[in-house]
C-alpha positions in Angstrom: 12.6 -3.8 42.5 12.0 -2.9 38.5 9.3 -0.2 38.4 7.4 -1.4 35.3 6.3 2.0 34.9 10.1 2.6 34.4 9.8 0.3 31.6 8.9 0.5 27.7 10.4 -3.0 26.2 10.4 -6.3 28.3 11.7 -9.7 26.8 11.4 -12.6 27.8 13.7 -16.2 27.5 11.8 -19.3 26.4 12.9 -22.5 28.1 12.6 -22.6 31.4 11.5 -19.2 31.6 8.5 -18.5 29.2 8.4 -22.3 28.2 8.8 -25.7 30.0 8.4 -29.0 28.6 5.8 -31.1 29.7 7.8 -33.8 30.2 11.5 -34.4 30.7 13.3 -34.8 27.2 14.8 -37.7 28.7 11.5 -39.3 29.3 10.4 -38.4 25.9 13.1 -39.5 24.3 12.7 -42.5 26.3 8.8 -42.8 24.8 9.7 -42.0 21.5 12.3 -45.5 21.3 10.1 -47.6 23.1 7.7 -46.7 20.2 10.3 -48.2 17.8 11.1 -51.4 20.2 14.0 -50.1 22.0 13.9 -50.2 25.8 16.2 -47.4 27.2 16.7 -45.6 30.5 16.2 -42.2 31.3 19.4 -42.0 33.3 21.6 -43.3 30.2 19.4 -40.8 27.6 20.6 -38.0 30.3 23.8 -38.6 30.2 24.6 -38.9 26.2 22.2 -35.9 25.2 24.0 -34.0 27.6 27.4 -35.1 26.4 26.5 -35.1 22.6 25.1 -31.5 23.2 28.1 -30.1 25.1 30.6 -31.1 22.1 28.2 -30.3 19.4 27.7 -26.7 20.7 31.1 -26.5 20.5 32.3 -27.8 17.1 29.0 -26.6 15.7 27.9 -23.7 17.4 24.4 -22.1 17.4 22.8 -25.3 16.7 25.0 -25.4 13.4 24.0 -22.2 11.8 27.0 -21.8 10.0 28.0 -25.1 9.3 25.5 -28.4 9.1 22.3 -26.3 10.0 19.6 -26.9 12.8 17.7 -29.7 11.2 21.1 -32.3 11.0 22.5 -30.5 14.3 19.5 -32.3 15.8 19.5 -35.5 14.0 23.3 -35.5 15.2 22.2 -34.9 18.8 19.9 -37.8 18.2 22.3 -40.2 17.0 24.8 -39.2 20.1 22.4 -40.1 22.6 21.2 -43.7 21.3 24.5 -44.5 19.6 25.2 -47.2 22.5 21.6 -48.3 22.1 21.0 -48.3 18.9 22.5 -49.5 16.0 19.7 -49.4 13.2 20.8 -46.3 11.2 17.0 -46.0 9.9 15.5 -46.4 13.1 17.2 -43.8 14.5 16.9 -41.7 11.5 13.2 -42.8 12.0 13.7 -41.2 15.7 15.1 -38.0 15.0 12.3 -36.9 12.4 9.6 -37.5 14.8 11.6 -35.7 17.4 12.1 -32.7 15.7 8.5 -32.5 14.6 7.1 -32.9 18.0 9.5 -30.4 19.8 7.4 -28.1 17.9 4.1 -28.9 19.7 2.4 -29.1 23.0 3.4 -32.9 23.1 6.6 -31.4 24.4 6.4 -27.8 25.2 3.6 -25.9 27.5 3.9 -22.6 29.1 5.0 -22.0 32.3 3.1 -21.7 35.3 1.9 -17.8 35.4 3.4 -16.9 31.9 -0.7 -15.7 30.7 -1.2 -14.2 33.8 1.9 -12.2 33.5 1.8 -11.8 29.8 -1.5 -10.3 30.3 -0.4 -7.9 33.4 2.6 -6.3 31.5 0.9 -5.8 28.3 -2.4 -3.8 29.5 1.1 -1.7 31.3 1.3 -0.7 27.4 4.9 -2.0 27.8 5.9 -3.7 24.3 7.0 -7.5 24.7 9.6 -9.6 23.1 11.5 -12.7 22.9 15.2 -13.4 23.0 16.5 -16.9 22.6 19.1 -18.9 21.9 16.8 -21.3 20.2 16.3 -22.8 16.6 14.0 -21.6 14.2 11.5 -24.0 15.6 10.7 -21.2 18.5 8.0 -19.6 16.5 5.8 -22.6 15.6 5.6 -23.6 19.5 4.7 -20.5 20.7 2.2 -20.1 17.7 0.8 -23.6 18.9 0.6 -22.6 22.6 -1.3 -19.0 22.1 1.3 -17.3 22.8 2.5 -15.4 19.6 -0.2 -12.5 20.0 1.3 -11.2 22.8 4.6 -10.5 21.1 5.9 -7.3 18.5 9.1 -10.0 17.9 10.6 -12.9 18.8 14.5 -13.0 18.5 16.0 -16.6 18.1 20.1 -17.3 18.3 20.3 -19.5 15.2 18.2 -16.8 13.2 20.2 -13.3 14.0 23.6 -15.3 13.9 24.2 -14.1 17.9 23.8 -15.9 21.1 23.3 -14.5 24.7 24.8 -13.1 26.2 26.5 -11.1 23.3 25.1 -8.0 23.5 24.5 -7.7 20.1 21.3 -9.9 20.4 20.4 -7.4 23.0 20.8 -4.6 20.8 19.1 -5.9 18.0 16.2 -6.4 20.0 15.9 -2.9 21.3 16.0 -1.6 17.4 12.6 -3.7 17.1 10.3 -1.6 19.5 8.3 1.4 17.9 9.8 3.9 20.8 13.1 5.1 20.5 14.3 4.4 24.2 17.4 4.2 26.2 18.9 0.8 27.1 17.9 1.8 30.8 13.9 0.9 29.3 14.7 -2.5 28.5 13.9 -5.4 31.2 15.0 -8.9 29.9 13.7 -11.7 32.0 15.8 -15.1 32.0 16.4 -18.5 34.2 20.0 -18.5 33.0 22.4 -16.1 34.9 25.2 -15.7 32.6 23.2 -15.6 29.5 20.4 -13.9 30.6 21.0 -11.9 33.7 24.4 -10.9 33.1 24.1 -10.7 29.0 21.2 -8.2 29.8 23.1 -6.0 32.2 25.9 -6.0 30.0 23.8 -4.3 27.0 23.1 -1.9 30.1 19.4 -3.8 30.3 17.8 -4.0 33.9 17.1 -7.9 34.3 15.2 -10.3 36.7 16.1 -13.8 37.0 13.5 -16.9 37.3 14.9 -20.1 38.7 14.9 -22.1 41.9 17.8 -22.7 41.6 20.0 -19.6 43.6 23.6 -19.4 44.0 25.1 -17.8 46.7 28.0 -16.7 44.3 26.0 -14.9 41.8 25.8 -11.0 42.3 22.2 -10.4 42.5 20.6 -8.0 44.9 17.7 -8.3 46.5 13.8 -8.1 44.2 16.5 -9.0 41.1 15.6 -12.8 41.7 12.3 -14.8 42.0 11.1 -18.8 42.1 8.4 -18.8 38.9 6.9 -16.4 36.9 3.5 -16.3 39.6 5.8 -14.7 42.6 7.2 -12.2 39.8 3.5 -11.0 38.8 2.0 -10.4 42.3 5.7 -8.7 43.1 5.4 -6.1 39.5 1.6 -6.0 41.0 2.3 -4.9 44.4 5.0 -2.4 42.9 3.6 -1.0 40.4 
């Protein structure tokens, strides 16, 4: 287990780690064309985003930061998951606008279960606390609508620094934003994602904890490195502390 006394920065991931949404984008998506008179299921939503998404983040990587920019890289992921459903140009341009303006807000986005209680608990440790994301710009605005922002000296997003995890370089950069001039061994990164979190953190020489329920035998994690939700992580740094 991390000694937290051991520790001088810890960062956190946002979706599915520090964030979730409050409904499933597919259902939300879902709402949002109902709202404009198109009936569509979840199941087929699923299945384009995920498609659009996958060959987006490959021709235009970084949600587009080099190339078409967040904003369109969106209104493109929009457009790939209703393109069988529909075919008014201004309705789903219509779409995409409210989509990208509510993924800012608690329509969409709440924190996880534990994140205050956990927040709170490492921060009277007088440990420093960040963010590291692959995320749009967008990041800031939720976690300045959920509360969260006070609780943070940074917050790191992909599209913004021009590196995703699990390069270390995003890694790096973070550790140049706390006031103490530590070792990489001080830095605990917290993720739901084992190759861009766990692993990109132990690659920059970070210690890391993972946050999922969803294990994998394969994955080379040893024992107190891995935990269900953020509330069995708390009473764990707690009890160890």
């Amino acid at each position: 287990m991390v000694l937290l006394s051991k520790i001088k920065l810890l960062t956190f991931d946002a979706t599915n780690t520090l964030l979730k949404f409050c409904v499933s984008p597919w259902k939300y998506y879902a709402e949002v064309a109902e709202k404009h008179g198109y009936h569509v299921k979840e199941e087929q939503i699923k299945k384009q985003f995920l498609g659009t998404y996958k060959i987006l983040s490959k021709t235009h990587p970084n949600f587009g930061r080099e190339s078409i920019l967040w904003e369109n890289w969106w209104r493109k992921i929009v457009e790939g998951t209703f393109k069988d459903s529909i075919d008014d140009k201004d309705k789903v341009k219509s779409i995409s606008n409210i989509l990208i303006e509510d993924y800012k807000t608690p329509k969409c986005w709440c924190a996880a279960d534990g994140a205050l209680d956990l927040l709170t608990h490492i921060r009277n440790q007088g440990i420093e606390l960040g963010v590291i994301s692959n995320f749009d710009p967008r990041l800031h605005e939720v976690l300045h609508q959920l509360n969260l922002t006070t609780y943070f000296k940074f917050v790191l997003t992909s599209y913004e620094v021009g590196y995703n995890k699990p390069d270390k370089a995003i890694f790096q950069l973070a550790k140049m934003q706390t006031k103490f001039n530590i070792s990489s061994e001080e830095c605990l990164h917290i993720g739901d994602d084992y190759e861009k979190d766990f692993e990109g953190a132990k690659g920059a020489g970070w210690e890391a904890i993972l946050v999922t329920e969803d294990w994998q035998e394969h994955w080379d994690i040893k024992p107190k490195q891995c935990y269900r939700n953020l509330s069995e992580l708390k009473k764990e740094l707690a009890e160890y502390h």
